[in-house]
C-alpha positions as CSV (number, residue, x, y, z in Angstrom):
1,X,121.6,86.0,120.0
2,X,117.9,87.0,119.6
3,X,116.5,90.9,119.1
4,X,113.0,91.6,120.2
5,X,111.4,94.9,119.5
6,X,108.6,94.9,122.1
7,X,105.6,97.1,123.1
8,X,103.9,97.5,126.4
9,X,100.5,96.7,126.7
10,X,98.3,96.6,129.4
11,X,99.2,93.0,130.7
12,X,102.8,93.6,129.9
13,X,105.4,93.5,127.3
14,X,104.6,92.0,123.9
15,X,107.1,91.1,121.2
16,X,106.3,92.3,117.8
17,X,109.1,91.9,116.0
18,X,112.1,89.5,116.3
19,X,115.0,88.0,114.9
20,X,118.5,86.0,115.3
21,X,121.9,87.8,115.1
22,X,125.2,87.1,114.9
23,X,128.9,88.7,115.0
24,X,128.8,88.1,111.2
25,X,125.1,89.3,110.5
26,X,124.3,92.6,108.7
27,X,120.5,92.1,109.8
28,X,118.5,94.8,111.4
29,X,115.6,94.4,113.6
30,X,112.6,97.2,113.4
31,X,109.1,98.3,114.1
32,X,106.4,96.7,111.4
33,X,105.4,98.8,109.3
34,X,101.9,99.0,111.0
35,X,102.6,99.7,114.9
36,X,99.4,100.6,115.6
37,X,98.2,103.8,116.6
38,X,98.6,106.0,119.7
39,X,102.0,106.5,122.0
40,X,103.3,103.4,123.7
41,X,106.5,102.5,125.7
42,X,108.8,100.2,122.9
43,X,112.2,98.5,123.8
44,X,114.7,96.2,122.3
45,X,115.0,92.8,124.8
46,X,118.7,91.2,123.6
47,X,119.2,87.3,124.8
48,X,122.0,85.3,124.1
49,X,122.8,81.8,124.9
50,X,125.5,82.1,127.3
51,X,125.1,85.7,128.7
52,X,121.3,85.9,129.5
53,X,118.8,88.3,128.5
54,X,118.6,91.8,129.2
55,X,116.8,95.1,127.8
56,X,117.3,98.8,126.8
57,X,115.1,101.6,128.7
58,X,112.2,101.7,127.5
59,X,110.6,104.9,125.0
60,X,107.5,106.3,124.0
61,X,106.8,106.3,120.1
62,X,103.7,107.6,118.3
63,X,103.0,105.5,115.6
């Protein structure tokens, strides 16, 4: 399955940091260490191959 951490601009929600998992993977998906600056919505989106894609509610961080 794929993990995207994505941030919600003004034209929608952009990805900025992704990466593949599996049952077997130790991997962890996070914010970069430069965000950017201000408060903005984040959330994780979560696809997989044979159950769709689907996303977390959403939260503000300050970065």
């Amino acid at each position: 399955m794929t993990l995207r951490v994505q941030r919600k601009d003004w034209f929608g929600w952009n990805t900025i940091n992704s990466d593949t998992w599996t049952k077997d993977s130790d991997k962890k998906v996070g914010l970069p260490a430069k965000c950017g600056s201000g408060t903005h919505d984040w959330r994780v989106y979560v696809y997989a191959e044979k159950g769709g894609g689907f996303t977390n509610v959403s939260r503000k961080i300050t970065c």
